[in-house]
C-alpha positions as CSV (number, residue, x, y, z in Angstrom):
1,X,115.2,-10.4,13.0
2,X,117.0,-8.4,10.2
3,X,120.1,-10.6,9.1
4,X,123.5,-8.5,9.7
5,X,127.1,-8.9,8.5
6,X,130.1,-7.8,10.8
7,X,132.2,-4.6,10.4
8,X,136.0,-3.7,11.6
9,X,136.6,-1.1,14.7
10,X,136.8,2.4,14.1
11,X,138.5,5.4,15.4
12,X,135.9,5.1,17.7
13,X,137.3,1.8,19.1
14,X,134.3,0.1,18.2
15,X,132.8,-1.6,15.1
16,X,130.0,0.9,13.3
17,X,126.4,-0.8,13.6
18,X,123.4,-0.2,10.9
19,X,119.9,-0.8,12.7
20,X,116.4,0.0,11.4
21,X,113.4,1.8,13.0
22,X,109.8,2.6,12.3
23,X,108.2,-0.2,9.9
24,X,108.7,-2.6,7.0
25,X,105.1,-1.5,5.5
26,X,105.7,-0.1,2.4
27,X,102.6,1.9,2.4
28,X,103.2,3.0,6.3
29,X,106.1,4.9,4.8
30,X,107.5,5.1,8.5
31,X,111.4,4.2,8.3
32,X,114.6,5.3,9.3
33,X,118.1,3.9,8.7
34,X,120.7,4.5,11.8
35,X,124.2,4.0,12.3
36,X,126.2,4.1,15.8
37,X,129.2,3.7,17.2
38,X,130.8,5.2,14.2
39,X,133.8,8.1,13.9
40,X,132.4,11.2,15.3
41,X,131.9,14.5,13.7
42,X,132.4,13.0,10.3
43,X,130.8,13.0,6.7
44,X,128.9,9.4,5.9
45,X,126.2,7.9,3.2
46,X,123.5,5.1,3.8
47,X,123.2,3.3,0.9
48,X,121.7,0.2,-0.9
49,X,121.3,-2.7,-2.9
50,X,120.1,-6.4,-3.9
51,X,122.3,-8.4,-3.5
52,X,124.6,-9.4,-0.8
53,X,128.6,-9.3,-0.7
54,X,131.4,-9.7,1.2
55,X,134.8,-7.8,-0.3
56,X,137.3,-5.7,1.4
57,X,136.8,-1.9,1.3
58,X,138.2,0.9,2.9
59,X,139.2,-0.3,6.2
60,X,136.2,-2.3,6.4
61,X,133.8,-4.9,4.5
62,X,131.5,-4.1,1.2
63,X,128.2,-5.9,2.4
64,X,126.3,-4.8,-0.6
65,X,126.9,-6.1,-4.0
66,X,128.1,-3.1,-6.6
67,X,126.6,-5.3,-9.1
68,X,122.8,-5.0,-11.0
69,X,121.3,-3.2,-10.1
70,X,124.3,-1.7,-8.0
71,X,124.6,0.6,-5.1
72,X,122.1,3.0,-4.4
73,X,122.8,6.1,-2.5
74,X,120.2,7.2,-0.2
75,X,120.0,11.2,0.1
76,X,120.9,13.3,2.1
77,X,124.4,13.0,2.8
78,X,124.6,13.0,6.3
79,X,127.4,13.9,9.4
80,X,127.4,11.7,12.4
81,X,127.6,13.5,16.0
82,X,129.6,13.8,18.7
83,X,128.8,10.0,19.6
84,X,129.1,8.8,16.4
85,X,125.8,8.2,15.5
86,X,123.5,9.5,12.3
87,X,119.9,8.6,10.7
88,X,118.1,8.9,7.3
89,X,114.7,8.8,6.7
90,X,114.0,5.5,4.3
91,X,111.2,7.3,1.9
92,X,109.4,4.5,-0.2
93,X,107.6,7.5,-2.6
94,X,110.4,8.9,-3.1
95,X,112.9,5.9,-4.5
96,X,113.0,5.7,-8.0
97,X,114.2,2.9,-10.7
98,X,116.4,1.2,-10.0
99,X,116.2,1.3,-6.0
100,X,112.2,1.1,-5.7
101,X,111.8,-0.9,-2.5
102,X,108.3,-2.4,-3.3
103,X,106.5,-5.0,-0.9
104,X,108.0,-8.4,-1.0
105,X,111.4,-7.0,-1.8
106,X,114.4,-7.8,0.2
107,X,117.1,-4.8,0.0
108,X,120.6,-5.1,1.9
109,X,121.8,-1.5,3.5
110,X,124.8,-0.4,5.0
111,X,126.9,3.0,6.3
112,X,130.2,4.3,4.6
113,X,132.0,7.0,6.4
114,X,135.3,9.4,6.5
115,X,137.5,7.4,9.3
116,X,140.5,9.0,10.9
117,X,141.8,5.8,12.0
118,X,146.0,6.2,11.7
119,X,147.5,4.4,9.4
120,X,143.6,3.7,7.6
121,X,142.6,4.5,4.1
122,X,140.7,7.5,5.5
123,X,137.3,5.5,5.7
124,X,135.3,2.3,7.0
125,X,131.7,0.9,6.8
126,X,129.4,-0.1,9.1
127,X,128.0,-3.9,8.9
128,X,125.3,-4.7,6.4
129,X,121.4,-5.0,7.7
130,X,119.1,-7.1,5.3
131,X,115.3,-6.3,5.1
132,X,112.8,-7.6,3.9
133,X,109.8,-5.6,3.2
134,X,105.8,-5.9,3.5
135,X,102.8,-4.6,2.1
């Protein structure tokens, strides 16, 4: 079971959740990264790293260490719907130095998004989901 961190409620009244679908298999190439339960209608990225952390940020929690080889931004940019929920597809091919996801690797993800929350900073995070990958 893919190891999670916790995350602060939103303006959608609840916390903003990272889960995984498709396969760890490197060469399957079948992934995606999704987010519920986050603030609907708004801008977001998924992103990336090592290591994990555990700092304050925006109105939530940084899960993801900023440090080597930092935090890597997956692309596209994405807006979540009217239910607060968005996905990205996790391409292995396409990942370059320094975010190549090779088999073996463990990789921590997490969700940052615009937040309307009154009296916020103007955005929060969802928790952090570690994975580990296979061949």
């Amino acid at each position: 079971t893919p190891a999670t961190r916790a995350s602060t409620p939103n303006s959608s009244g609840l916390p903003a959740r990272i889960g995984f679908l498709g396969s760890l298999s490197v060469t399957e190439n079948n992934a995606w990264l999704e987010v519920v339960h986050a603030a609907a209608g708004r801008p977001g990225i998924f992103f990336y790293g090592r290591d994990p952390f555990h700092m304050p940020m925006a109105d939530g929690y940084l899960c993801v260490s900023p440090f080597a080889p930092g935090l890597i931004r997956l692309e596209p940019g994405v807006f979540t719907d009217a239910n607060g929920s968005a996905h990205v597809a996790l391409d292995f091919g396409a990942l370059t130095t320094p975010g190549v996801i090779a088999p073996g690797s463990t990789w921590r993800f997490q969700f940052w998004f615009r937040d309307a929350l009154p009296g916020g900073t103007g955005s929060n995070l969802s928790d952090g989901l570690e994975l580990a990958f296979c061949p």
